[in-house]
C-alpha positions in Angstrom: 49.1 22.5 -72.0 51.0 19.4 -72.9 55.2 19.1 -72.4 57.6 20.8 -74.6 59.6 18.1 -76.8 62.5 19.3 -79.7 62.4 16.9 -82.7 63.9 17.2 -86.3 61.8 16.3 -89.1 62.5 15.4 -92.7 61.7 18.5 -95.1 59.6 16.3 -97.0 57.2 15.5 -93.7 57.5 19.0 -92.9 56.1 20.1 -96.1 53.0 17.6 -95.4 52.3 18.7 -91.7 52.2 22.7 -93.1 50.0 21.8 -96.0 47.6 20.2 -93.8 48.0 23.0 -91.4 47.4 25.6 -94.2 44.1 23.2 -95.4 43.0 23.5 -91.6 42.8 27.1 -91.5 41.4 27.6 -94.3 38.4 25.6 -93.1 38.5 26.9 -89.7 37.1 30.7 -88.0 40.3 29.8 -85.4 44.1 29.5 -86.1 45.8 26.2 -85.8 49.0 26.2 -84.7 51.9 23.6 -86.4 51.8 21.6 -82.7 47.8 21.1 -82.7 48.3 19.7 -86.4 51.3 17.5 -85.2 49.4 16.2 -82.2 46.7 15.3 -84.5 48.9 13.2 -86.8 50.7 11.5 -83.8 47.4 10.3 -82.6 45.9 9.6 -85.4 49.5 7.4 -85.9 49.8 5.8 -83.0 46.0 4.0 -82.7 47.5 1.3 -85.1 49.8 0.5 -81.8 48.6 -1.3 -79.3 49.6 0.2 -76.0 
């Protein structure tokens, strides 16, 4: 369990993260939940940065 965090996203962004989400159920026996898709992303993001 990770920490609860409130953010506003642009509709445009939005519509991206729930078409991937939609893509990933479809290929998937388990459900995926909007945060395990925006997780994703964010990682996936944030490797370009060096930390």
């Amino acid at each position: 369990m990770g920490n609860r965090v409130t953010i506003v996203l642009n509709t445009s962004n939005t519509e991206k993260l729930r078409s991937l989400q939609a893509k990933m159920i479809k290929t998937s026996s388990k459900s995926v939940s909007f945060s395990h898709v925006m997780n994703l992303v964010l990682t996936e993001g944030l490797k370009k940065y060096k930390f």
